[in-house]
N, C-alpha and C positions, 0 to 999 in steps of 0.2 A: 504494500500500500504506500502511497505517495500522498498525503496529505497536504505535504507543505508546497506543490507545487506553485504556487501563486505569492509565496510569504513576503516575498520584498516588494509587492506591486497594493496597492490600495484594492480593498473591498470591490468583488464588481459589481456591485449599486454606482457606487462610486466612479467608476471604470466607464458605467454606460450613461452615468447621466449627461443626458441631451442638451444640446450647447445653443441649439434654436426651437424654433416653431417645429419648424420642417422635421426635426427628431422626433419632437414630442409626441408620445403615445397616450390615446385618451382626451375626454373630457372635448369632446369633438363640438358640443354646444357652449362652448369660450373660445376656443383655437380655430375652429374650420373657418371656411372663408365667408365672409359679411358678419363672423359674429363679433360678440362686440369683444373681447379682450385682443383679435385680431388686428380690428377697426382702431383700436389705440394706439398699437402699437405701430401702424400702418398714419395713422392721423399725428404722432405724438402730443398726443393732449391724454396725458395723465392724470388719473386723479388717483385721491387715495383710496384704495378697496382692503377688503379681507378674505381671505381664500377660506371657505370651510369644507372641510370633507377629512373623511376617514387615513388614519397613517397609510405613507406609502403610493397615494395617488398623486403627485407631482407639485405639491405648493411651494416646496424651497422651490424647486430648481424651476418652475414657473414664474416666482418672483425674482432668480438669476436671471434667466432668459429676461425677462421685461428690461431691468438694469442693462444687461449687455446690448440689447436688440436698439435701445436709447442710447445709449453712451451717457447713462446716468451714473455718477458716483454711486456706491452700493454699501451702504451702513448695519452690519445686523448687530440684534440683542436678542438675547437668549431669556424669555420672562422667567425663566427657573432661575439663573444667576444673577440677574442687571435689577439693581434698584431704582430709585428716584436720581438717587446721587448719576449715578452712571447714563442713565435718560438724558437728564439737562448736560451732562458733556457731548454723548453725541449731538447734542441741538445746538451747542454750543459753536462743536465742529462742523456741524452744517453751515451753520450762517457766517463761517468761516472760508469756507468754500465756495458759499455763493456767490461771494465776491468777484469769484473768478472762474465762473461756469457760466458765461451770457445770462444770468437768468435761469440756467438748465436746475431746478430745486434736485437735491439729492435724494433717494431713496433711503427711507429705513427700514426693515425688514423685519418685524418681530415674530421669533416663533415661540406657538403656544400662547399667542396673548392674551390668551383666557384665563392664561396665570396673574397678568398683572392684576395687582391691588389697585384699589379705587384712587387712594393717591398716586398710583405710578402709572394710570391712562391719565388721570389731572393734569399729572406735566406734561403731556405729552399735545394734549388740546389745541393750547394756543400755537404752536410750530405747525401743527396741522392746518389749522384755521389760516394761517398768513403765508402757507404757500412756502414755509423756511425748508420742510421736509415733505415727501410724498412718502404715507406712509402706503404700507404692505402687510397686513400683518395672515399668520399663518396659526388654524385652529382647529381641531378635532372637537370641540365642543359646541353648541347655538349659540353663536353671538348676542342674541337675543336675552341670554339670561347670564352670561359671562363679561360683555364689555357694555361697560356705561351710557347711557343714551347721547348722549353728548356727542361722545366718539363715533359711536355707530352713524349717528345723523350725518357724521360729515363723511364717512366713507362705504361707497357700495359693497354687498355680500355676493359672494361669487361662491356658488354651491360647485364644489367639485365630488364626482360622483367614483364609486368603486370599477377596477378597470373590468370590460367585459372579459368573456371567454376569448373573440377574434383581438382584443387586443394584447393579451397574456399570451397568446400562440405568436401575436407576430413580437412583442418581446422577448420571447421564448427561440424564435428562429436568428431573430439579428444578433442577440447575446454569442449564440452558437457558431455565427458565423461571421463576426466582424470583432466581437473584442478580440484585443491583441493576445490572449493566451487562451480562449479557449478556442481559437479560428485553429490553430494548431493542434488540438487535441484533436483522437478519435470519438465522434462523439455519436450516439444513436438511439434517437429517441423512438421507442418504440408504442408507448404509450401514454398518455399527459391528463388524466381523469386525477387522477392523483396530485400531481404538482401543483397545477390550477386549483383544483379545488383548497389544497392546503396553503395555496396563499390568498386564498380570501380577497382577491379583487386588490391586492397589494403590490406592486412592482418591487419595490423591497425584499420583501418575504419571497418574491417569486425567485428573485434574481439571488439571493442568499442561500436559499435550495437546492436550486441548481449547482453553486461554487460545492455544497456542502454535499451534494451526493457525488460530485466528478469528482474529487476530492477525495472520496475511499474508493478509488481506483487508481493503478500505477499508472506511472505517466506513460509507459509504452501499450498498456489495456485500453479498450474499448470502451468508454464509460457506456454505460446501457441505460438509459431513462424508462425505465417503466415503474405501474404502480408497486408491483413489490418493495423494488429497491429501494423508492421515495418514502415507502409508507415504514419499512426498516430502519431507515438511516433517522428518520424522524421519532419515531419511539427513541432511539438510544442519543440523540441529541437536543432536542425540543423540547422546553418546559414543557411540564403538565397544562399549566394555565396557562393561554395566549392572550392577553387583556384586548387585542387588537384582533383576535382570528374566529374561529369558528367555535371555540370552547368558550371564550366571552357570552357567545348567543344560547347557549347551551345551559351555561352556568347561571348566568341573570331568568334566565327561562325559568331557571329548577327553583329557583331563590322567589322571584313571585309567585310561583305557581303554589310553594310552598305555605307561603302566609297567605293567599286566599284560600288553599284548603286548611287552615287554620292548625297546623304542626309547625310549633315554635323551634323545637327539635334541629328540623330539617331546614330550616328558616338560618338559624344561625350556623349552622353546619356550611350553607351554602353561603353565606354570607363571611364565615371565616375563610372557606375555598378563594372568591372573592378579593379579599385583603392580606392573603398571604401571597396573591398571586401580582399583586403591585394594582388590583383595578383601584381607579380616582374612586374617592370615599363620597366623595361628590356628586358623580354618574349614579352611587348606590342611594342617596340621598334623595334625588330628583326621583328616583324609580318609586320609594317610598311616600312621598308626597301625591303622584300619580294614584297606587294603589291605594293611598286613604281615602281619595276622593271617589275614586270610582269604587272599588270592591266593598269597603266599608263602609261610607258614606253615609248617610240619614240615621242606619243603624247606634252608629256611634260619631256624633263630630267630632267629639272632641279629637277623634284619631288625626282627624288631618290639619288641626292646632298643633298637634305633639309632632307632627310628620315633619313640618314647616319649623318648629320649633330647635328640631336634630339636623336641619338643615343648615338653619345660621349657625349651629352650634359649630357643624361639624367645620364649616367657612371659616368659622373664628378660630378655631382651636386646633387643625391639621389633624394628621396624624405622626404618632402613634395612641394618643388620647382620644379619637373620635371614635374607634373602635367602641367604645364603653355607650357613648348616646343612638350610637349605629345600633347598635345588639339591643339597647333598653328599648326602642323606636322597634326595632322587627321584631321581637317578643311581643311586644304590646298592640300589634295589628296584628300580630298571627293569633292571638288571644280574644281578638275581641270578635264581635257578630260581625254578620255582612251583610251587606246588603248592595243591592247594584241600580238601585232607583232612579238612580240620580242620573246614572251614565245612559240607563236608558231611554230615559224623561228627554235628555236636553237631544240624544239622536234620531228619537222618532220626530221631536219640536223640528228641527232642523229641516227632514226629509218632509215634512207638511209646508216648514216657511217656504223651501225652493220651489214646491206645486203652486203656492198660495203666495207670490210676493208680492200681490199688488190691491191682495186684501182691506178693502177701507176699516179703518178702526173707527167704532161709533163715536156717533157727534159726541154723545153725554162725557163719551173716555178725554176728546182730546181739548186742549188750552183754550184758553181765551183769554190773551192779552189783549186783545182791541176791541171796540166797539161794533165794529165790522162782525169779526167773528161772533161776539155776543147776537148778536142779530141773524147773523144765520144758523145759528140753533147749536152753537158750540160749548160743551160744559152743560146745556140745559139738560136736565137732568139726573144730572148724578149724583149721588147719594153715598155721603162722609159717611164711613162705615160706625165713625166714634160716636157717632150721634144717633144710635139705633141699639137698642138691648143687644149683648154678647160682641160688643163693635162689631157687627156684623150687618149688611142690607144685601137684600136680594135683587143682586144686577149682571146681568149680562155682561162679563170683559171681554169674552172671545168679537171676531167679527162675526157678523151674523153668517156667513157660507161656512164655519167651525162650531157653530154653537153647538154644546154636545158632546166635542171630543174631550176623548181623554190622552192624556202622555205621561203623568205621573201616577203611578199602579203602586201604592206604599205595596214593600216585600214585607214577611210572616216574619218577624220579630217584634219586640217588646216594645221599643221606642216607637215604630212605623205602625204597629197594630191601634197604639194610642191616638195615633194622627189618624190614621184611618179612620176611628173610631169619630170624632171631632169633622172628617170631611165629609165623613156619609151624612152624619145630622144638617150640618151645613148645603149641601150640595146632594140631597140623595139623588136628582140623576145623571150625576157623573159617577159616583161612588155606591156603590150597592152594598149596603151590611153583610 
């Protein structure tokens, strides 16, 4: 066996990544031709964006390519090591450079942004705002719940998606046939169900696989690509837990499925799987907050006060300490009742508003701020529930083409039996005892 064949040369992730457009594999709705990440680069009228998509699908070396493709200066911060402190120097250095870049504003390129602290997007703001930096930034998580409104306002989200099957095969044939050391190997892929599938839409993982199974072959042997060899080489090499692969989907699967069928046991079992295996406490957090609203919901609120609760907690305090409010939070939703009213109230409302969007709400429901309106019959008659025995008055809210339906069905536990109980008196012909 010849392992070390490649040892003095860089990684071939490394090795293959693509120096333009024209290389780039994937993500064919930002790169193909007329769309718009094309169009900019093609226009140079930058602005700042954020790349989000899963590890491994091209956002470093897509924010390289944009820098080289411009002949922008090209600034990165790593949000796992670079503070505030370190922020305002590159800004510093920016507006240092611009002096002598026509105007050309420099790129910064943050990966992981979704790590930054709310003070270390703050400094970053006004540089953005005034055109000193074009930022970049690079993120595995929804921008939407990780960076700041502020920041986000000023820069477009660019969903980059996992690579297909024809584009894994055609990184899979160029790898084999154009890098400078494996072009020289014998190489014979026989079959690729295997390889693709274990690298999960990753170019990364794909191209790591590949080094690592040619790799237990001498350099004068054949390397053989099939699924044995890949699925071999991979047991004796590859974590257990992939936080980024297919055991990710697998394991978060077993971990909810767990606390809704209400085995705390198996809840924390999977939840330790989890955070031994490096996944963000964070990802486990959101997933919690999700199932309190939907699974348990009306049964018990409180659950999704505690969900939100272990959420900031976990934000504030990292880890290895968030493990303790992680575990009290999925004990205490795999413990509690369930119910699912709520999730299916608000998707039947939904599939009725889309049939129903242009439903008049009655005059009595809607405003009247002007005289106008008072006069054509708006507000007239509706009736202040506080001003009627049990605050309660018997009026129609639906539009009159819904009167009737129903979408919220309280489920057979303690809390919702009670409500039930309270809607049928109210409402006996929506709600039937």
């Amino acid at each position: 066996m010849d392992g070390n064949f490649n040892r003095m040369l860089p990684p071939l992730p490394e090795r293959m990544r693509p120096q333009s457009l024209d290389d780039y594999v994937g993500q064919k709705h930002l790169i193909g031709e007329g769309c718009v990440l094309r169009n900019m680069l093609s226009t140079g009228n930058l602005s700042s964006f954020i790349l989000w998509g899963p590890p491994g699908v091209g956002k470093t070396t897509l924010a390289r390519i944009v820098a080289k493709s411009l002949k922008r200066e090209f600034h990165t911060l790593s949000a796992v090591s670079a503070g505030v402190k370190e922020v305002r120097e590159v800004i510093e250095r920016a507006k240092g450079s611009n002096l002598f870049s026509g105007g050309q504003s420099p790129i910064l390129f943050i990966d992981e942004i979704h790590r930054f602290s709310k003070s270390q997007q703050d400094a970053l703001l006004g540089a953005v705002e005034d055109g000193t930096v074009v930022l970049i930034g690079a993120t595995t998580e929804n921008p939407s719940f990780e960076v700041i409104t502020p920041l986000l306002s000023r820069c477009q989200v660019f969903v980059l998606k996992p690579l297909d099957k024809d584009d894994l095969e055609s990184l899979l044939k160029r790898a084999t046939t154009t890098d400078e050391v494996l072009r020289n190997r014998k190489i014979e892929i026989r079959e690729d169900d295997a390889i693709l599938r274990y690298s999960g839409g990753d170019a990364r993982k794909l191209l790591n696989i590949l080094e690592m199974v040619i790799g237990t072959f001498g350099s004068g042997e054949t390397a053989v690509i099939d699924n044995k060899t890949v699925t071999a080489c991979l047991q004796e090499n590859v974590a257990v837990y992939d936080k980024d692969g297919e055991m990710h989907y697998d394991i978060i699967s077993a971990f909810i499925k767990s606390v809704r069928g209400s085995d705390p046991n198996a809840a924390v079992y999977y939840l330790a799987r989890m955070l031994n295996g490096g996944e963000d406490p964070l990802f486990i957090a959101r997933r919690l907050c999700i199932l309190a609203a939907e699974d348990i919901g009306l049964a018990n609120p409180n659950a999704l006060l505690l969900a939100d609760s272990c959420f900031r907690i976990v934000h504030s305090i990292g880890m290895p300490e968030a493990r303790i409010p992680l575990a009290e939070a999925t004990i205490y939703l795999a413990s509690s009742p369930k119910s699912n009213s709520a999730y299916a109230a608000i998707n039947k409302a939904i599939e009725r508003a889309k049939q129903t969007p242009v439903e008049p709400v009655p005059l009595y429901l809607r405003n009247a701020p002007t005289k106008l309106m008072e006069e054509l019959g708006y507000a007239d008659g509706y009736k202040y529930a506080h001003d009627y025995p049990g605050h309660w008055a018997d009026l129609e809210f639906m539009p009159s083409a819904l009167a009737g339906e129903v979408f919220y069905e309280p489920a057979d536990n303690r809390k919702e039996v009670e409500m039930h109980s309270r809607l049928s008196s109210l409402w006996p012909k929506y709600y039937k005892k």
